[in-house]
C-alpha positions in Angstrom: 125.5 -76.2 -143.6 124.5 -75.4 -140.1 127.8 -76.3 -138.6 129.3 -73.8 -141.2 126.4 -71.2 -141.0 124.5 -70.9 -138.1 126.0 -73.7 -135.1 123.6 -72.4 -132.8 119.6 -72.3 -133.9 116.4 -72.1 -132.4 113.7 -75.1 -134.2 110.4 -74.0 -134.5 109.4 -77.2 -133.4 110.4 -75.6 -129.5 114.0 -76.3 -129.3 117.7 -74.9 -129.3 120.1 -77.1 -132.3 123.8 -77.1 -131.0 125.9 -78.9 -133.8 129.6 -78.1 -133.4 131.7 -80.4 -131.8 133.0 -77.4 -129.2 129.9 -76.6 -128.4 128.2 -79.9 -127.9 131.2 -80.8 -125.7 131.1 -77.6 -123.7 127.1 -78.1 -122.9 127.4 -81.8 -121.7 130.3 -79.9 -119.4 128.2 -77.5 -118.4 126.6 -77.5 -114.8 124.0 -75.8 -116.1 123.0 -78.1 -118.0 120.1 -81.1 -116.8 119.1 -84.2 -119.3 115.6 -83.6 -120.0 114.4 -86.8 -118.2 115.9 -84.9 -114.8 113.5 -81.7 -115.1 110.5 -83.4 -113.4 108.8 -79.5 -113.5 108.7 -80.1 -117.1 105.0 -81.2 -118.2 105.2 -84.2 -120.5 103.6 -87.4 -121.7 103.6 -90.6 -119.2 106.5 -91.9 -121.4 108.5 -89.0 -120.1 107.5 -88.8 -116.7 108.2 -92.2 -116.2 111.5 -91.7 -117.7 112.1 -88.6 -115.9 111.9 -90.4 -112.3 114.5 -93.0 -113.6 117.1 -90.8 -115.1 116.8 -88.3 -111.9 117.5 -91.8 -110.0 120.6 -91.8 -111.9 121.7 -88.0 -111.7 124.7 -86.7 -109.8 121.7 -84.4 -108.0 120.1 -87.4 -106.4 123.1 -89.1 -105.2 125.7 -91.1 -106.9 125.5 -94.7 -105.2 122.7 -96.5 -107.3 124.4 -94.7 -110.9 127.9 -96.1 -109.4 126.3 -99.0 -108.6 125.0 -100.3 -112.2 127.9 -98.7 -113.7 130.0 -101.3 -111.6 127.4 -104.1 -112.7 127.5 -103.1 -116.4 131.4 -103.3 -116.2 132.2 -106.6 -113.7 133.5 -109.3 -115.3 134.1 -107.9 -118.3 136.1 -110.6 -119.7 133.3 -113.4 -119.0 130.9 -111.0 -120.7 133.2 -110.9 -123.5 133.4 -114.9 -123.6 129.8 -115.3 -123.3 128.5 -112.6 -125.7 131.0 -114.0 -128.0 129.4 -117.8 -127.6 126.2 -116.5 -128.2 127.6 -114.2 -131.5 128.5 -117.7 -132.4 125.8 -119.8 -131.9 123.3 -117.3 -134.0 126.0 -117.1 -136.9 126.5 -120.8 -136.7 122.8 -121.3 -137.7 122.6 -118.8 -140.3 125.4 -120.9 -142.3 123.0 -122.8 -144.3 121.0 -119.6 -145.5 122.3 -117.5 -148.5 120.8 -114.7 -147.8 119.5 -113.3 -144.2 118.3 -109.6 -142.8 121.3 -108.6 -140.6 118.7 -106.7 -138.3 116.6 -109.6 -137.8 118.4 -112.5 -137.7 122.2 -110.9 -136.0 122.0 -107.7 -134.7 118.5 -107.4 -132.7 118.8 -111.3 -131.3 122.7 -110.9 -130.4 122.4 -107.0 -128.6 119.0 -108.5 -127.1 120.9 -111.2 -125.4 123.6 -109.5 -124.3 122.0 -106.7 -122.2 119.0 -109.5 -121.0 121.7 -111.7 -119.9 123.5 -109.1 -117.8 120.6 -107.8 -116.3 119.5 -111.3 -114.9 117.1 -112.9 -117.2 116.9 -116.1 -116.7 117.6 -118.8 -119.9 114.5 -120.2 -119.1 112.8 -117.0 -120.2 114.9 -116.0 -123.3 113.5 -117.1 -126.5 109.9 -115.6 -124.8 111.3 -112.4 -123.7 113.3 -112.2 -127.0 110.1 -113.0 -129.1 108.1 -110.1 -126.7 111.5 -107.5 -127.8 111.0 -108.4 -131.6 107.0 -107.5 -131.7 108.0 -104.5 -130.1 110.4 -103.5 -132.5 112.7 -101.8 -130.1 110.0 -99.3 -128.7 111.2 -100.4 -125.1 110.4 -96.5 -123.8 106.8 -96.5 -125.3 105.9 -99.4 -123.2 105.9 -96.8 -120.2 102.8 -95.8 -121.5 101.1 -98.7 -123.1 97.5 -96.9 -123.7 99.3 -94.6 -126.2 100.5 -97.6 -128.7 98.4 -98.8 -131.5 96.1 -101.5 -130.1 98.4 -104.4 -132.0 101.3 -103.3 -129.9 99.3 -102.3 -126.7 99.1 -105.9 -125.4 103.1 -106.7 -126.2 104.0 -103.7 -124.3 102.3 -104.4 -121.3 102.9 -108.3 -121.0 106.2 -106.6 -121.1 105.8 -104.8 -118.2 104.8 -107.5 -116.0 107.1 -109.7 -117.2 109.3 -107.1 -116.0 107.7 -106.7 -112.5 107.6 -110.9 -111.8 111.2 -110.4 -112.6 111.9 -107.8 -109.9 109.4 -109.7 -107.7 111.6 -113.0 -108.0 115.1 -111.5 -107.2 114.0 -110.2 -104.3 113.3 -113.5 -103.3 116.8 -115.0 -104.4 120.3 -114.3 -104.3 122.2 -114.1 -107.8 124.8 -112.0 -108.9 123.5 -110.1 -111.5 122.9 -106.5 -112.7 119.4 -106.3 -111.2 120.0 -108.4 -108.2 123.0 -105.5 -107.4 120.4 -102.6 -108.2 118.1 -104.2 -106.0 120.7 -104.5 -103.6 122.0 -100.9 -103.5 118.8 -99.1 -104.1 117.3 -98.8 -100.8 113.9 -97.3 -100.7 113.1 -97.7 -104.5 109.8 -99.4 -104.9 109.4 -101.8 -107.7 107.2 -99.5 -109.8 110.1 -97.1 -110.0 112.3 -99.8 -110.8 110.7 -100.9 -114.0 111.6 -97.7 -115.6 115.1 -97.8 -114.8 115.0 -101.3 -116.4 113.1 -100.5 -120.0 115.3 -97.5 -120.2 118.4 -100.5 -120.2 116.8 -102.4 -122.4 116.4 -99.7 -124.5 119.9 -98.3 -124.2 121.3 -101.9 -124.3 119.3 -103.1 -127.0 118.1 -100.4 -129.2 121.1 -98.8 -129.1 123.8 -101.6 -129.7 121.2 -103.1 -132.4 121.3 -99.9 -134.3 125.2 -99.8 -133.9 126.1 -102.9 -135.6 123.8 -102.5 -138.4 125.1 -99.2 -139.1 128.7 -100.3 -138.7 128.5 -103.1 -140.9 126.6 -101.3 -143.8 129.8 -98.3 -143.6 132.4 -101.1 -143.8 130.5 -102.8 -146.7 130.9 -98.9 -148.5 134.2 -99.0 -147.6 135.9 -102.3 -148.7 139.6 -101.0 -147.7 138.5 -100.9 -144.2 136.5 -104.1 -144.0 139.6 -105.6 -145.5 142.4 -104.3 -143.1 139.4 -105.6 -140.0 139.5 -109.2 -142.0 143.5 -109.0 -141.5 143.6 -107.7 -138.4 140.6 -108.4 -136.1 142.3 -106.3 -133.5 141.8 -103.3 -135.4 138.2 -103.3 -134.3 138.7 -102.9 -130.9 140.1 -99.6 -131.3 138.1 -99.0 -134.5 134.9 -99.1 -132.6 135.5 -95.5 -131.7 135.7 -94.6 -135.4 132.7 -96.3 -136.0 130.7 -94.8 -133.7 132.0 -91.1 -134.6 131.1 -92.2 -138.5 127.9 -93.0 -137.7 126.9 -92.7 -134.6 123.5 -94.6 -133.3 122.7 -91.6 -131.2 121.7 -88.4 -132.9 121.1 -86.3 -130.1 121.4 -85.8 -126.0 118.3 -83.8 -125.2 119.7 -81.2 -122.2 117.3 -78.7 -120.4 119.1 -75.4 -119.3 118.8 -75.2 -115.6 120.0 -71.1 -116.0 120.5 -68.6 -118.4 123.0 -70.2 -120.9 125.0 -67.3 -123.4 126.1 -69.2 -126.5 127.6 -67.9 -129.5 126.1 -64.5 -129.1 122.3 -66.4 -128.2 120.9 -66.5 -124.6 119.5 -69.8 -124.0 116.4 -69.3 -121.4 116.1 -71.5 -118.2 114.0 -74.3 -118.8 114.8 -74.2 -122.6 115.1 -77.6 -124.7 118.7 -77.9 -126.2 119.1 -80.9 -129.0 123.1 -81.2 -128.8 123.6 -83.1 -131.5 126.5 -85.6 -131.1 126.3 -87.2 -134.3 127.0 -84.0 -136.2 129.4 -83.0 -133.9 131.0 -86.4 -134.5 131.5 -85.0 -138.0 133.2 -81.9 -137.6 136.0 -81.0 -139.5 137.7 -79.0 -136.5 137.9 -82.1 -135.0 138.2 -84.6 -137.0 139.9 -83.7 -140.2 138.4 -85.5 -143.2 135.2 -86.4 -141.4 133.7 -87.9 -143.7 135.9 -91.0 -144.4 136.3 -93.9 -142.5 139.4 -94.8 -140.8 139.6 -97.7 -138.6 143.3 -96.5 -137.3 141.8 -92.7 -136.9 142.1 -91.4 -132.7 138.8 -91.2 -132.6 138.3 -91.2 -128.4 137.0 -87.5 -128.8 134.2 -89.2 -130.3 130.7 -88.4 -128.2 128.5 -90.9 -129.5 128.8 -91.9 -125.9 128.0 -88.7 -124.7 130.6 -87.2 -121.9 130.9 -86.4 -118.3 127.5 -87.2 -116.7 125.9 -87.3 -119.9 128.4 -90.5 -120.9 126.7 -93.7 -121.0 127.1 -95.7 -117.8 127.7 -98.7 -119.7 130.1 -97.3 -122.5 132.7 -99.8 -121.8 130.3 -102.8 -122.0 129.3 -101.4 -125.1 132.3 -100.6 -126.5 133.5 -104.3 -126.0 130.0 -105.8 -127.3 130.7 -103.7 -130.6 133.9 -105.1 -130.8 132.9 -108.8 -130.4 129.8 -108.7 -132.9 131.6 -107.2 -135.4 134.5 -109.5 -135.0 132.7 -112.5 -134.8 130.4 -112.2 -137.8 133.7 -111.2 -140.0 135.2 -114.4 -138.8 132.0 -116.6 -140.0 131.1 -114.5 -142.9 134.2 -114.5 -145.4 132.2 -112.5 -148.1 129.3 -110.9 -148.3 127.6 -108.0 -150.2 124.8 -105.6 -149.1 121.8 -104.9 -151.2 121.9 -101.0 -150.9 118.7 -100.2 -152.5 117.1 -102.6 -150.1 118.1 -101.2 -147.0 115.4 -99.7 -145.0 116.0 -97.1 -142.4 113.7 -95.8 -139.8 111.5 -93.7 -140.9 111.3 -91.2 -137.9 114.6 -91.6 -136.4 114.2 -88.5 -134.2 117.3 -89.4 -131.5 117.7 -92.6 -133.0 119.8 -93.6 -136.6 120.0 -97.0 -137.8 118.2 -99.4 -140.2 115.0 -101.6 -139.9 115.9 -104.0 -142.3 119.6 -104.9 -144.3 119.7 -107.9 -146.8 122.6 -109.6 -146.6 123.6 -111.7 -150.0 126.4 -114.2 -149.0 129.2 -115.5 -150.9 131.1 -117.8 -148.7 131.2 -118.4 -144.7 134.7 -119.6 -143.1 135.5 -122.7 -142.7 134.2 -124.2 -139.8 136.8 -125.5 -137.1 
């Protein structure tokens, strides 16, 4: 309805709504444009001022080495990462095979996406099944642990052994050589103290976990709604690498990029105020008919690379091609060891405040068979 009626509209909750897909796509283009986290004149809770110091690390206006620098890390030897992640898609399917029933979210999604991005950062194996364990209590509230004294009390604890798990872990690669994501940041990012570090790192746990979790839950639930498309993936498991794309314009894990207007910003006839909050919305954008006709169906052979689940420009996420190869490999990987399965839909359980966020806490999985094991 807004897309149709009114694209561009001011929230009273204190921000601008941008919902088209040529609008979104013009604002993350737009010079004029800042992600919130960058503003660091904008007042906010410690959550985002913490954040705000790492994402300004990462901006174009503070220098391009340490962003180029993880974005190298996130994308170096991407075909190890893809035999490794796949291993480990493996070894968690293998030891579901005796169960009939499993949460997708608990038991796949949020253990696989955890060990991907914790593994390419630099956390040891040693330290997996703790850290892991620490991720799960959290419940993917990885940013909220910049300010632990605002969680409930049950979390409060979790969230800050966390945080020095976080800081021994900087601590001990600057006393080592490893190749690794962090030991490269560490590396390249002369002059950044460790404190200022730990945010960079929660927001990648965040991204790389929280994210990627939410993606492959979402992903599986729209195939199991549409059987013709989880049929032509069985056939053809190549047909999710490029069908990743379509997945994440169908139902994309990201609802919004929160911008900040550096200047005055005219928009379809609205002037946008320096300073002013702007929710471009990329998952409604993802479903506009102007650019993608038939929105609302999913087609795994659609061109979907105009897609901005990922955002775009130097609002695209650094490790998009990481990502997009992760997506591929847990999806593929559980269709290979799961031959049939059906998904209780009245028992799925989606968060309840997604705000930026859209994806499901909990999805029962009944199943029927599992492959063959080689």
């Amino acid at each position: 309805m807004l897309r149709e009626t009114a694209p561009v509209s001011w929230s009273p909750a204190g921000f601008w709504l941008v919902v088209r897909h040529d609008d979104v796509l013009g604002l993350l283009r737009d010079s004029r444009c800042d992600h919130w986290g960058q503003d660091s004149g904008r007042a906010g809770s410690g959550v985002e001022a913490a954040l705000r110091r790492a994402l300004h690390l990462l901006s174009p206006q503070a220098g391009i080495r340490l962003r180029q620098s993880l974005a190298g890390g996130l994308a170096a030897n991407l075909d190890a990462a893809s035999a490794e992640i796949a291993r480990h898609a493996d070894f968690l399917l293998a030891g579901l095979r005796p169960r009939r029933e499993f949460d997708l979210m608990r038991d796949y999604a949020g253990p696989f996406t955890f060990s991907a991005i914790a593994r390419i950062i630099g956390v040891p194996p040693s330290d997996m099944e703790m850290l892991s364990n620490l991720a799960a209590s959290l419940d993917g509230q990885f940013l909220s642990c910049l300010n632990p004294e605002a969680l409930a009390p049950d979390l409060r604890a979790v969230a800050s052994e966390f945080l020095l798990y976080l800081k021994d872990l900087i601590a001990r690669k600057r006393r080592t050589r490893a190749d690794d994501l962090l030991q490269r940041l560490i590396s390249d990012a002369a002059g950044i103290s460790d404190e200022e570090m730990i945010p960079l790192l929660v927001l990648l746990f965040y991204a790389g976990h929280q994210n990627m979790m939410n993606f492959i839950g979402n992903a599986l639930v729209a195939l199991s709604r549409w059987p013709d498309c989880l049929a032509a993936a069985r056939k053809s498991p190549e047909l999710l690498t490029r069908g990743v794309s379509e997945l994440l314009r169908y139902e994309s894990p990201v609802l919004y990029i929160s911008l900040v207007a550096r200047e005055t910003i005219l928009l379809r006839g609205y002037t946008i105020e320096p300073g002013a909050v702007i929710f471009a919305a990329v998952a409604a954008a993802n479903r506009d008919p102007l650019a993608f006709p038939d929105p609302d169906r999913l087609d795994l052979s659609r061109n979907a690379g105009a897609h901005l689940g990922f955002g775009h420009g130097v609002f695209r996420c650094i490790g998009a091609r990481l990502a997009e190869l992760e997506a591929a490999v847990g999806l593929s990987r559980f269709l290979a060891h799961v031959s049939d399965f059906r998904i209780a839909e009245d028992a799925i359980e989606w968060r309840s405040n997604p705000v930026v966020q859209r994806g499901p806490v909990a999805v029962p999985v009944e199943v029927r068979s599992y492959a063959a094991e080689s």
